[in-house]
VOKE-318232 format. One record per residue: residue number from 1; residue in three letters; x negated, y negated, z negated of N, C-alpha, C in turn. Coordinates in steps of 0.1 Angstrom, whole numbers, padded with zeros to 4 digits. Atoms other than C-alpha are relative to their C-alpha. Last residue first. Layout:
BEGIN
> NUM,ala,X,Y,Z,X,Y,Z,X,Y,Z
...
END
This chain:
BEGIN
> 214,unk,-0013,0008,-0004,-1102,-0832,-1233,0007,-0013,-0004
> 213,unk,-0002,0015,-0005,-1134,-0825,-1239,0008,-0004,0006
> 212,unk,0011,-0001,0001,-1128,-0784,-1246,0003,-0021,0009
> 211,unk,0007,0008,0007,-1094,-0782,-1250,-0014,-0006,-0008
> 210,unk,0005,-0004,0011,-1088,-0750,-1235,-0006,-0011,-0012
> 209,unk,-0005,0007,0013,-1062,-0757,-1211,-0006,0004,-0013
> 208,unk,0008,0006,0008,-1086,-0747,-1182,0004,-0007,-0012
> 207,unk,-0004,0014,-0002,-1066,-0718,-1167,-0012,-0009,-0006
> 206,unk,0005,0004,0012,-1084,-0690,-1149,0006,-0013,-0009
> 205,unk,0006,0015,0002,-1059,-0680,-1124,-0004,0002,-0014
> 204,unk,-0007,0014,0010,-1051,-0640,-1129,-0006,-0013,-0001
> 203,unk,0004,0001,0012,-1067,-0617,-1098,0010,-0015,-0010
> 202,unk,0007,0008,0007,-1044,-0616,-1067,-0007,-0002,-0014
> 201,unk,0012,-0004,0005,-1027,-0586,-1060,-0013,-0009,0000
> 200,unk,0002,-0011,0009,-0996,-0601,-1045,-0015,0005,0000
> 199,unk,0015,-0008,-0001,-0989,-0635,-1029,0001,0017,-0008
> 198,unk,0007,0005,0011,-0949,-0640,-1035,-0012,0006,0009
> 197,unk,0002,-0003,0015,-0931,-0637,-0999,-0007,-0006,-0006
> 196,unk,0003,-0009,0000,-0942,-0641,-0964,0003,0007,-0015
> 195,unk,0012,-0002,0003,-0946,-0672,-0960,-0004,0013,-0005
> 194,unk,0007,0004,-0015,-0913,-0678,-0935,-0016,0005,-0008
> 193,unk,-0005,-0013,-0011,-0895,-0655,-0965,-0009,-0004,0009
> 192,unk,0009,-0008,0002,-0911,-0679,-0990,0007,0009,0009
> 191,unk,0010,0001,0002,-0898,-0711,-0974,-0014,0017,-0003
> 190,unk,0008,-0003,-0012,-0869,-0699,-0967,-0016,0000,0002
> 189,unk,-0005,-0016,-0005,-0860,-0691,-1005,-0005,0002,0017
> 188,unk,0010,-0002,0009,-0872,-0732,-1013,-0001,0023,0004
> 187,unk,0014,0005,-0003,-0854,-0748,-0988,-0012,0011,-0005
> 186,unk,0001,-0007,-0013,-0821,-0729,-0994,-0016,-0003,0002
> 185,unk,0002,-0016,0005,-0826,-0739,-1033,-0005,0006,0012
> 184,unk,0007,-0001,0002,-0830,-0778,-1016,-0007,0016,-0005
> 183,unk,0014,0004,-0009,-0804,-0777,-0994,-0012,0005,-0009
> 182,unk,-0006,-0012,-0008,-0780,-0764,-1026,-0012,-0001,0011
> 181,unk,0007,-0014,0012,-0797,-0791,-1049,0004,0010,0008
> 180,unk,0013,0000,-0001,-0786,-0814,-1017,-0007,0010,-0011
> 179,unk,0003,-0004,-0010,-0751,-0800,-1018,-0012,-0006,0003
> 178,unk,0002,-0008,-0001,-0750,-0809,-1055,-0005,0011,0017
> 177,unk,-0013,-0007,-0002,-0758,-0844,-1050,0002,0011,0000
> 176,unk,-0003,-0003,-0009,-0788,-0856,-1064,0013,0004,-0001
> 175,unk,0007,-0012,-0005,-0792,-0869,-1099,0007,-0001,0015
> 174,unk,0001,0000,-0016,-0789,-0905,-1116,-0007,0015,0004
> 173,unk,-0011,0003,-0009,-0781,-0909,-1151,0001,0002,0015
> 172,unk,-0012,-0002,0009,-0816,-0909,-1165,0014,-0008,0006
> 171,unk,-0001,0013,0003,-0843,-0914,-1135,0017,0005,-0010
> 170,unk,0003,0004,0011,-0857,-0875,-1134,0005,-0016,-0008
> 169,unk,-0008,-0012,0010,-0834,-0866,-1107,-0007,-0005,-0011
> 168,unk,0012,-0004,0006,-0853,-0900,-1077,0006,0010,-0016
> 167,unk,-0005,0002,0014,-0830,-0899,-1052,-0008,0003,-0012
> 166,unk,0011,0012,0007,-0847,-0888,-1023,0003,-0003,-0012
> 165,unk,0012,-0006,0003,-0828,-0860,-1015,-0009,-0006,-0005
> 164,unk,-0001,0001,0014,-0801,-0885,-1004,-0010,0008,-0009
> 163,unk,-0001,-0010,0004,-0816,-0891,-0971,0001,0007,-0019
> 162,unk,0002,-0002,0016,-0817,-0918,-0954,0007,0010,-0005
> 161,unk,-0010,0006,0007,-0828,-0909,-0917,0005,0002,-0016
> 160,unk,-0003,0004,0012,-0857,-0895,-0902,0010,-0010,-0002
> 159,unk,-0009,-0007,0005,-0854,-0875,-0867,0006,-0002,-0013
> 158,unk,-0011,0005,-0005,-0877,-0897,-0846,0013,0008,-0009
> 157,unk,-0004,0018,0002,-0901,-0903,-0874,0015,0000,0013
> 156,unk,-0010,0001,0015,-0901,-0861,-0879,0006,-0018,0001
> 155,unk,-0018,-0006,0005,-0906,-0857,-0842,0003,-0003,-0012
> 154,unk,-0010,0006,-0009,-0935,-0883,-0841,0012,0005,0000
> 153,unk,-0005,0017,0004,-0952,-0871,-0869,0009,-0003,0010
> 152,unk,-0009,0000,0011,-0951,-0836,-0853,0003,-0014,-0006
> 151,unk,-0012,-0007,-0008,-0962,-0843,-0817,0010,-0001,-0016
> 150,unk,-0010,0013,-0002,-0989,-0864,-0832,0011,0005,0004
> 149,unk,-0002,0011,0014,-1003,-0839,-0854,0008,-0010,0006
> 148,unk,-0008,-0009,0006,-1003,-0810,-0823,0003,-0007,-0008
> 147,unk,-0012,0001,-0007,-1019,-0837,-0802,0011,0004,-0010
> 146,unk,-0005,-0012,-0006,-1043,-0837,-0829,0010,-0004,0010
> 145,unk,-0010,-0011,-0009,-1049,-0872,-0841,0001,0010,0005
> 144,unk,0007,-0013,-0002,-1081,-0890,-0850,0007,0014,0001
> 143,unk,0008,0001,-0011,-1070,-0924,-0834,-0004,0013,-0006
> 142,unk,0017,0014,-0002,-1044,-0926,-0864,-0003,0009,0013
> 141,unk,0009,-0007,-0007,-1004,-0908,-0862,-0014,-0010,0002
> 140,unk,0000,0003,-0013,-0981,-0927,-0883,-0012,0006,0005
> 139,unk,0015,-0006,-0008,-0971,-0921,-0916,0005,-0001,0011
> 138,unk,0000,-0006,-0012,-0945,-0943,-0938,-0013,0002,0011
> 137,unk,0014,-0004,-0013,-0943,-0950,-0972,0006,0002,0011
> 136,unk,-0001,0009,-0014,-0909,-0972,-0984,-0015,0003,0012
> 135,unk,-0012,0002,-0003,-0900,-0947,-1014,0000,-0006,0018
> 134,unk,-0005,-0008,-0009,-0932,-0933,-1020,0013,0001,0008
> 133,unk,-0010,-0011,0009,-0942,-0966,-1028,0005,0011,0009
> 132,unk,-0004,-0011,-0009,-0965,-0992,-1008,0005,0015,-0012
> 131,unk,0002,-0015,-0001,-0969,-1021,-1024,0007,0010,0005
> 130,unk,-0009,-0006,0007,-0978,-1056,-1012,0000,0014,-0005
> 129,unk,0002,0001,0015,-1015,-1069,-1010,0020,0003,-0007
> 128,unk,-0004,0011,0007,-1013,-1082,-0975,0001,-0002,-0015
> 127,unk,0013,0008,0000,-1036,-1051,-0966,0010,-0017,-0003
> 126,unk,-0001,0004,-0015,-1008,-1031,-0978,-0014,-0007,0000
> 125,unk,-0002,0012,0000,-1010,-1018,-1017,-0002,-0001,0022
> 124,unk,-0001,-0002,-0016,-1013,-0979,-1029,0006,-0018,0004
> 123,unk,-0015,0006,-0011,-1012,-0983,-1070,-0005,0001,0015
> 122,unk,-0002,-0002,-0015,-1035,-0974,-1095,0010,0006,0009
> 121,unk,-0008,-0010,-0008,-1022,-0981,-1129,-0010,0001,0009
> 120,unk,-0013,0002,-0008,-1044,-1005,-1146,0001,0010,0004
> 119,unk,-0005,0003,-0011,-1075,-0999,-1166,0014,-0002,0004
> 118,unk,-0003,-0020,-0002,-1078,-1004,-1204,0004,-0008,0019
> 117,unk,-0011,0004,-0007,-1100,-1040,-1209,0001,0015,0007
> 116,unk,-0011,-0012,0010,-1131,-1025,-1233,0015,-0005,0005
> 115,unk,0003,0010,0011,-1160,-1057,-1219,0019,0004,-0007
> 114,unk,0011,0001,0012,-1177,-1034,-1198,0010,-0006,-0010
> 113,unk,0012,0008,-0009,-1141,-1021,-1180,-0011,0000,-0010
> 112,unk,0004,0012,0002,-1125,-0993,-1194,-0005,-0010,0009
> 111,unk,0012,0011,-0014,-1109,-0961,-1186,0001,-0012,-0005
> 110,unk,-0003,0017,-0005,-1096,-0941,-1219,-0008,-0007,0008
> 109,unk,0015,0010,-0006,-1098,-0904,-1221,0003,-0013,0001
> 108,unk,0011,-0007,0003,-1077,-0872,-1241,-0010,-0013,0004
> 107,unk,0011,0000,-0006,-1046,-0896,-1229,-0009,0008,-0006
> 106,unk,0000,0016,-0001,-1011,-0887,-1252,-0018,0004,0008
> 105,unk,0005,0006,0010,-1007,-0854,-1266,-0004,-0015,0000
> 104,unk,-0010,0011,0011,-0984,-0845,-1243,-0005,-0004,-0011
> 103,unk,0005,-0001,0013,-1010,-0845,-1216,0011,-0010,-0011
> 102,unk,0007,-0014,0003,-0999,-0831,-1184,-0007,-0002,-0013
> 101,unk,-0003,-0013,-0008,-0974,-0857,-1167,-0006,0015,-0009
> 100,unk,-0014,0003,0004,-0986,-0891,-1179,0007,0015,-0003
> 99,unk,-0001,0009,0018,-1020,-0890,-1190,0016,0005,0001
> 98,unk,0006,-0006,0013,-1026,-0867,-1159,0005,0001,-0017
> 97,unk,-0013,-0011,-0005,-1009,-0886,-1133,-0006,0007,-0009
> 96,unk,-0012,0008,0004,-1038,-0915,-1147,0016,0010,0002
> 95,unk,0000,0000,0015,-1065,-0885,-1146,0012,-0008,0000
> 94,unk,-0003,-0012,0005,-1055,-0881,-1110,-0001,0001,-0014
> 93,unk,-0011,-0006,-0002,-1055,-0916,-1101,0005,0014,-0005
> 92,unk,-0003,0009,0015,-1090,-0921,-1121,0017,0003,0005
> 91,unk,0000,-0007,0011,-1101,-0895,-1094,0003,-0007,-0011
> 90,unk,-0002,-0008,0000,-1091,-0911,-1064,0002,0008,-0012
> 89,unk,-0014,0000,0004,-1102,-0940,-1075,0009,0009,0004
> 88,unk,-0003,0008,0013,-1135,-0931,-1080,0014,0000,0002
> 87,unk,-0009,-0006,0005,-1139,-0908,-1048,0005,-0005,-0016
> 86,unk,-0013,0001,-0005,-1158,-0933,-1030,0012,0006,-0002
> 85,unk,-0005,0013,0013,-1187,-0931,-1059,0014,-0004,0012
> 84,unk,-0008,-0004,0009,-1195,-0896,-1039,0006,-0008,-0007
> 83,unk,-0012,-0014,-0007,-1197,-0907,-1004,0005,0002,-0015
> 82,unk,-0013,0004,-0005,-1220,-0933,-1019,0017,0002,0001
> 81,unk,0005,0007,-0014,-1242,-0909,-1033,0012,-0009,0002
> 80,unk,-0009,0003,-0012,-1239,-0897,-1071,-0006,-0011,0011
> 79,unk,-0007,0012,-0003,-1269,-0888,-1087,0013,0002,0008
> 78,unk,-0014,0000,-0012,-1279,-0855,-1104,0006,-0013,0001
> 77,unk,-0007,0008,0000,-1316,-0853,-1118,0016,-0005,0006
> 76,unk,-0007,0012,-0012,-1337,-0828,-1120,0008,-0006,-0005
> 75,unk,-0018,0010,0009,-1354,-0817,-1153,0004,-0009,0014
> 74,unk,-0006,-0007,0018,-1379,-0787,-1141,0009,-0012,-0005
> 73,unk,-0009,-0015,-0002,-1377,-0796,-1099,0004,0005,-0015
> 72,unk,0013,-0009,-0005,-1385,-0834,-1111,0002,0013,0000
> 71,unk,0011,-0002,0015,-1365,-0863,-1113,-0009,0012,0007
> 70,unk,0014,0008,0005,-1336,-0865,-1084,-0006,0000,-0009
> 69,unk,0013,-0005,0010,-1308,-0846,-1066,-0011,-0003,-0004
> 68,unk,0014,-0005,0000,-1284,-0860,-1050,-0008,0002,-0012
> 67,unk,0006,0007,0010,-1244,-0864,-1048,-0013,0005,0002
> 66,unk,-0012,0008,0012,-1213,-0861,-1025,-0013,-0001,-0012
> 65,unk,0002,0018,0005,-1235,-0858,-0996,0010,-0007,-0010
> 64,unk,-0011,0001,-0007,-1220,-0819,-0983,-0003,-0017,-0008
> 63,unk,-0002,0000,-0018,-1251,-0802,-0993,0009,-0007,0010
> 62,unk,0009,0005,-0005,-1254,-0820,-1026,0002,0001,0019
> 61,unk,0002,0015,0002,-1222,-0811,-1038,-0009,-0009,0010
> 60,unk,-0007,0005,-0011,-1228,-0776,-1025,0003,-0014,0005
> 59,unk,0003,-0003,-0011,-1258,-0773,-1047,0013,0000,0015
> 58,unk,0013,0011,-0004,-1240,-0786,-1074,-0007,0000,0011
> 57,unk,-0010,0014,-0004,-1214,-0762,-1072,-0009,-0009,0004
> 56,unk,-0008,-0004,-0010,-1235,-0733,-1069,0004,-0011,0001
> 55,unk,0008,0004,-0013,-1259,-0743,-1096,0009,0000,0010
> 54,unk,0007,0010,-0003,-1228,-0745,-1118,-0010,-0006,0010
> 53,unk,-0008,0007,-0007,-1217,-0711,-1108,-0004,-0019,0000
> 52,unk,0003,-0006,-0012,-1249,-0694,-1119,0008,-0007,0007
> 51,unk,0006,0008,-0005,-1247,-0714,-1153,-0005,0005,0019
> 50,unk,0013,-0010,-0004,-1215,-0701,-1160,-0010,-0007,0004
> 49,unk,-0002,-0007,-0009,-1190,-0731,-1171,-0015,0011,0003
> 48,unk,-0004,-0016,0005,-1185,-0742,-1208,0000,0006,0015
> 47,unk,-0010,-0009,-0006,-1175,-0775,-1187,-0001,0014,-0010
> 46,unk,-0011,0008,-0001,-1195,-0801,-1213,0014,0012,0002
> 45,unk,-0011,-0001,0010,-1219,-0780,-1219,0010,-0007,-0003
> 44,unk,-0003,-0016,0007,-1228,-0771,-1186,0003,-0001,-0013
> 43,unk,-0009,-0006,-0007,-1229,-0807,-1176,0004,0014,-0003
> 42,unk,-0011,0010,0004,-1250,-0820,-1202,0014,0009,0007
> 41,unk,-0004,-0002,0014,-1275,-0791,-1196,0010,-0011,0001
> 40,unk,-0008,-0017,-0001,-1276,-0795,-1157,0005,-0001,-0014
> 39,unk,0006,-0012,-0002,-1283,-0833,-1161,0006,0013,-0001
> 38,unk,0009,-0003,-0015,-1263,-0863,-1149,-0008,0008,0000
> 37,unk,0010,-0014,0005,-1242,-0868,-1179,-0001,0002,0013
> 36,unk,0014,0005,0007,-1227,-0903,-1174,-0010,0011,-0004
> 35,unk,0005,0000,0013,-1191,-0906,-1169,-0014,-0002,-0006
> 34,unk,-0008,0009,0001,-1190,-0905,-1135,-0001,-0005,-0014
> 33,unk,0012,0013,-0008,-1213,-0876,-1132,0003,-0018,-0004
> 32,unk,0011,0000,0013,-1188,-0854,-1157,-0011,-0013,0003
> 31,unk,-0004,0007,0012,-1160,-0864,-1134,-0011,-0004,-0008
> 30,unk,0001,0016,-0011,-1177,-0854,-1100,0003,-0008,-0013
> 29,unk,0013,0009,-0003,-1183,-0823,-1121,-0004,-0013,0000
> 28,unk,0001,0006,0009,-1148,-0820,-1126,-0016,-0002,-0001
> 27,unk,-0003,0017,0007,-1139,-0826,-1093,-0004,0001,-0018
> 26,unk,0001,0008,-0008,-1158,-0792,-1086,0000,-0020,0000
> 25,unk,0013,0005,0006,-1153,-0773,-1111,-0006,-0012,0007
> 24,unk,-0006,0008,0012,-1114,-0776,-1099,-0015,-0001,-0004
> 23,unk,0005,-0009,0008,-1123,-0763,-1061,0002,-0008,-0014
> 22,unk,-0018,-0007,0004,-1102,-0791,-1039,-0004,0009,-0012
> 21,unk,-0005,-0001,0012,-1135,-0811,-1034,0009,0004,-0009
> 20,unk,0012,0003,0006,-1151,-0803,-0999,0004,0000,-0015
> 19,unk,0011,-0010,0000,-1123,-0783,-0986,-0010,-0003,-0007
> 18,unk,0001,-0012,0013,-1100,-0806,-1006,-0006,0012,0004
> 17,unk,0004,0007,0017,-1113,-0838,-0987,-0003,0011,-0007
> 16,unk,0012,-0002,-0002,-1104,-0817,-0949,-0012,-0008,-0020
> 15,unk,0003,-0012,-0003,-1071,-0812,-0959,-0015,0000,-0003
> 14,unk,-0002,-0007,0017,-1067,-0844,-0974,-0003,0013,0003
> 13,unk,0010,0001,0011,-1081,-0854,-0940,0002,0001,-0015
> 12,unk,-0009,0008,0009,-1054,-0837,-0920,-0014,-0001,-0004
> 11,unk,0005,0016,-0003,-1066,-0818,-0888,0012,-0013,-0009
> 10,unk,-0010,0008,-0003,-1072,-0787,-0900,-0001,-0014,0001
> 9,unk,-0002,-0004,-0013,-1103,-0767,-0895,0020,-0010,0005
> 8,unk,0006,0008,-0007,-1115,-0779,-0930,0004,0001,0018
> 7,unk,-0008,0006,-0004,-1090,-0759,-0948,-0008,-0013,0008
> 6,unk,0006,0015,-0004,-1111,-0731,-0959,0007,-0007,0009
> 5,unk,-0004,0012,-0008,-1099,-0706,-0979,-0001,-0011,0006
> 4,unk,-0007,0015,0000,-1118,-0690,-1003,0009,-0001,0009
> 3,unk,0005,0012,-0001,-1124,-0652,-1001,0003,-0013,-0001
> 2,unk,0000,-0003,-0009,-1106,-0626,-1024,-0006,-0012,0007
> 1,unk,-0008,0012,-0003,-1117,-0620,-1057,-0001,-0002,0015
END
């Protein structure tokens, strides 16, 4: 298998997130924790994952303060740190795009409070508490900027205008224009020419639709 990729060198913090958590055993660990199984055995049979790779993960986990290690070298203990209980809603977002999107059987999981109230959406809100949709987001270059980050934000904000592309195709009755589907084909054909083509000789993705705790 060929090495990882490490996207910590870029200056995006989702970038820099999914170096630490982008690996799939990974978040689902963070999952398993969250839930409530905090020893190796739980966790291993939960995932069905190798127990060589397990340590591995966990041991990165740790090294990178997403969770600690406590009890006693023969039955440790795996806590979440801080760092790692800041990824909550992050990861209830992804299960919620989940429910919707990737399980046609309907939720596999139901979030609660203590007293069995199903969670809410999560939503992106202003600090006045309105909301922020992908329709009316807008990025702006923070204090931890690249030149090279702010050069681009800046060119795209001076160059953005409405743009039928947006249009949201799955809303019944409403699609793009064909000469945006045209844009969008071209888009997609340059795209792999500028990337060089399909990958090739890549081993087969593992998938995880195995219905194991789902």
């Amino acid at each position: 298998m060929p090495p990882r990729t490490r996207l910590g060198g870029l200056n995006c913090s989702l970038a820099q997130t999914l170096d630490v958590v982008g690996d799939w055993w990974t978040l689902l660990i963070v999952r398993d924790l969250f839930i409530g199984a905090n020893r190796f055995g739980q966790i291993q049979k939960s995932l069905g994952v190798a127990r060589t790779m397990l340590a591995s993960r966990l041991e990165q986990l740790q090294h990178n303060g997403i969770l600690e290690r406590r009890g006693t070298p023969r039955r440790p203990l795996y806590v979440l740190t801080r760092k790692g209980r800041d990824l909550f809603p992050a990861l209830v977002a992804l299960m919620q795009w989940g429910d919707r999107w990737a399980a046609p059987g309907g939720p596999p999981m139901r979030l609660t409070d203590g007293n069995g109230q199903r969670a809410a959406p999560v939503v992106v809100q202003t600090c006045d508490g309105a909301t922020i949709t992908w329709e009316n987001a807008r990025f702006a270059a923070g204090p931890g900027a690249a030149a090279s980050t702010r050069a681009f934000i800046e060119a795209l904000a001076a160059t953005r205008s409405p743009d039928p592309a947006r249009v949201t195709p799955d809303v019944p009755g409403i699609a793009p224009p064909a000469d945006v589907l045209d844009r969008a084909d071209r888009g997609k054909a340059s795209s792999a020419w500028t990337q060089g083509g399909p990958r090739r000789g890549r081993p087969p993705r593992r998938r995880l639709h195995d219905g194991k705790n789902r």
